[in-house]
Structures are given as structure tokens and as C-alpha cells.
C-alpha positions in Angstrom: 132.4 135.7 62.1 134.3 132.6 62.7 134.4 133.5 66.6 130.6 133.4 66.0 130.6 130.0 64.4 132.3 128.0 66.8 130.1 129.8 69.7 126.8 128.6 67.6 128.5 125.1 67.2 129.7 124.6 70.6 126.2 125.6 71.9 124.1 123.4 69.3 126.9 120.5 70.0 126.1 120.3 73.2 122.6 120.4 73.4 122.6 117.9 70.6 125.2 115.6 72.9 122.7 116.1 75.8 119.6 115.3 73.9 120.1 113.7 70.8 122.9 111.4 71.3 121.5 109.2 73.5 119.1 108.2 70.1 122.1 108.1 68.2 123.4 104.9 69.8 124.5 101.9 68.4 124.4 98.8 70.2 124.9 101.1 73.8 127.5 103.5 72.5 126.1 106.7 71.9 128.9 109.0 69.8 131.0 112.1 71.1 129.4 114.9 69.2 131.0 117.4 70.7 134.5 115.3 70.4 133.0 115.0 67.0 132.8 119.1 66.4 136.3 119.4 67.9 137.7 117.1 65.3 135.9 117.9 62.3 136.6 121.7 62.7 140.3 120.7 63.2 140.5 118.9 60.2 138.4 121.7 57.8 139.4 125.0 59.6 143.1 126.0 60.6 141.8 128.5 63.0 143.9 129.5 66.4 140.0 129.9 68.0 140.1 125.9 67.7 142.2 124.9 70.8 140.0 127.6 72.8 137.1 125.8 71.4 138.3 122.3 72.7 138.8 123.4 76.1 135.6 125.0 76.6 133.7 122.2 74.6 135.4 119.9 76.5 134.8 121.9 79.8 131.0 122.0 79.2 130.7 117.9 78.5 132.4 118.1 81.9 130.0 119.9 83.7 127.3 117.4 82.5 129.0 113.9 82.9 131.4 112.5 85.1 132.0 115.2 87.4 135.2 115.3 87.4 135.9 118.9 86.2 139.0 119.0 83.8 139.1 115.4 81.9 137.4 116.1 78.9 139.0 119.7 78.5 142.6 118.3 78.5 141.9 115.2 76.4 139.7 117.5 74.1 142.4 119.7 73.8 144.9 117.4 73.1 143.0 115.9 70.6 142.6 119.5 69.1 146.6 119.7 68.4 146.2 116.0 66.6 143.4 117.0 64.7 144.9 120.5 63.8 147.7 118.4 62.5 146.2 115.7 60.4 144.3 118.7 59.3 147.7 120.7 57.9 149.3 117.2 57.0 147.3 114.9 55.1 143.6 116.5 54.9 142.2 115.6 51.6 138.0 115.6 51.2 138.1 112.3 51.3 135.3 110.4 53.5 137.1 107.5 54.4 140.4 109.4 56.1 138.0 111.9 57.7 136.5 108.9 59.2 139.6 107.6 60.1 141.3 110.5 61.2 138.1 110.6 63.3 138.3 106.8 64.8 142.0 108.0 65.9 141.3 111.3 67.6 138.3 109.7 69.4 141.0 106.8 70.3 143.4 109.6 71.5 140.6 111.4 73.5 139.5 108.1 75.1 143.3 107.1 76.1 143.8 110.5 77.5 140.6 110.4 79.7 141.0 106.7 80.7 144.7 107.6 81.7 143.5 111.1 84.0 141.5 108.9 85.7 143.8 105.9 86.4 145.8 109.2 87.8 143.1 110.3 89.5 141.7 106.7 91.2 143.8 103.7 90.9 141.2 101.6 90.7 139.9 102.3 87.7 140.5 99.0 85.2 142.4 100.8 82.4 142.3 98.0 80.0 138.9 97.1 80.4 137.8 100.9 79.9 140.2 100.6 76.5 138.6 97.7 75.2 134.8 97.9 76.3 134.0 101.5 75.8 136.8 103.6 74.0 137.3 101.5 71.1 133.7 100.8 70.4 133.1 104.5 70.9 135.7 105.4 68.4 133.5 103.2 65.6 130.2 104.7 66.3 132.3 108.5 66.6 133.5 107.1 63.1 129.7 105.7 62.0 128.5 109.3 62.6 131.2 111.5 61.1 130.4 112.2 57.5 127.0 113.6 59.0 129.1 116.3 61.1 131.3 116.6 57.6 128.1 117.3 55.9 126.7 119.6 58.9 129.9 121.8 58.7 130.6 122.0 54.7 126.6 123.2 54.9 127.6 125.7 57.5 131.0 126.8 55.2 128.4 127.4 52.2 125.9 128.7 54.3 128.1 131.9 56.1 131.0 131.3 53.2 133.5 130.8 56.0 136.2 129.3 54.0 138.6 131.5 52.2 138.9 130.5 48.2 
């Protein structure tokens, strides 16, 4: 059933990153749902399906951006194995450290990506990637988190995927 669940997720994510998002932006920066998903299913499920997940999730946001195949599926899964364990660590159902645990993956996910592609073209101004689009990115992927909280717990009650 779970298998099921992150299918449906990853496929509504990303149609909601394609064509929602761009509403969804504050002041330019539109958030990371999918980054989002990847995260919040970390942190709430301790599944092994969830580093599969992030690579594919990560893949498809590939396949629609940039163009350079592979970025987002190795900083997605990366961030998978952070969020997996803040999850096991310190997880509590508290808003405020989802939404920070949130503002750091999405810091993690933006470091890694920014870094591949320093690797990948030296000409890419690392700082000024970190500073004008990661960090604010991470805020509004923070801003819009307790809505993906909500979305999921709905889902948990809806198809009673969490074991009592």
C-alpha cells in the first residue's frame, strides 16, 4: 500500500511543482514541492521505499528543469538520508522543527546542486547561487511546509498508513 502512496505522491508532486508552484511564489521564489514530499515523508515515514522515491522524484524534476540529467536525483537523495535521520533522531509533531528540519534539508539540497554544478561548469558563481536563490528558497520551502505536513497526516488518516 505504501509502494502505492509514494507512486500517487510523486505523480501529484510533480504535477503540482509544474503547475501550481509557480502561484505559490513569494517575492520570485516558488518552493520545492517535490523537495518538499521527499522531506516530509522522511521525517513522518521510516520506510526503505523513501530513498527510491528521492531518486526518482529527483530524476523527474530533472527531466523538466535544468537539463542536466542527475543533479536533483543525487541532492534529493542525499537529502533523503538527512531527513531519514532527523526523522529517527529528533522528530516530534512539532510545527516549528518540521519547518526547520525543512529550511535545512532544502539548504542541503541547494548546496549539493550548486556544488554538481560548480563540478560540472566552473563558471558557475557558487556563492551568489548560495545567497540569492538557495537560501531564500529554503524560507519559502519552510513558508509552505506545514501545508505538505497537513497534506500527508490527511493522507496517513485517509489510507491509515501509519502503524499504531
Amino acid at each position: 500500500m505504501k509502494l502505492l502512496a509514494f507512486t500517487g505522491i510523486g505523480i501529484v508532486s510533480l504535477w503540482l511543482q509544474l503547475a501550481v508552484a509557480p502561484l505559490m511564489a513569494l517575492f520570485g521564489y516558488k518552493p520545492n514541492l517535490l523537495l518538499l514530499s521527499v522531506v516530509v515523508i522522511g521525517l513522518r515515514w521510516l520506510e526503505p521505499w523513501l530513498f527510491l522515491y528521492a531518486a526518482c522524484a529527483g530524476l523527474a524534476l530533472d527531466t523538466f528543469t535544468h537539463g542536466v540529467l542527475g543533479v536533483y536525483a543525487l541532492s534529493f537523495f542525499a537529502v533523503s538520508f538527512l531527513s531519514r535521520l532527523i526523522g529517527v533522531s529528533v522528530y516530534e509533531n512539532s510545527l516549528l522543527l518540521g519547518m526547520g528540519a525543512v529550511f535545512a534539508s532544502s539548504l542541503v539540497e541547494g548546496l549539493a546542486s550548486v556544488t554538481l554544478f560548480d563540478w560540472l561548469d566552473e563558471s558557475v558563481p557558487w556563492w551568489h547561487w548560495m545567497l540569492a536563490d538557495v537560501v531564500p528558497t529554503a524560507v519559502v520551502n519552510a513558508f509552505w511546509s506545514p501545508l505538505m505536513f497537513y497534506a500527508l497526516s490527511r493522507l496517513e488518516r485517509w489510507a491509515r498508513l501509519t502503524e499504531a
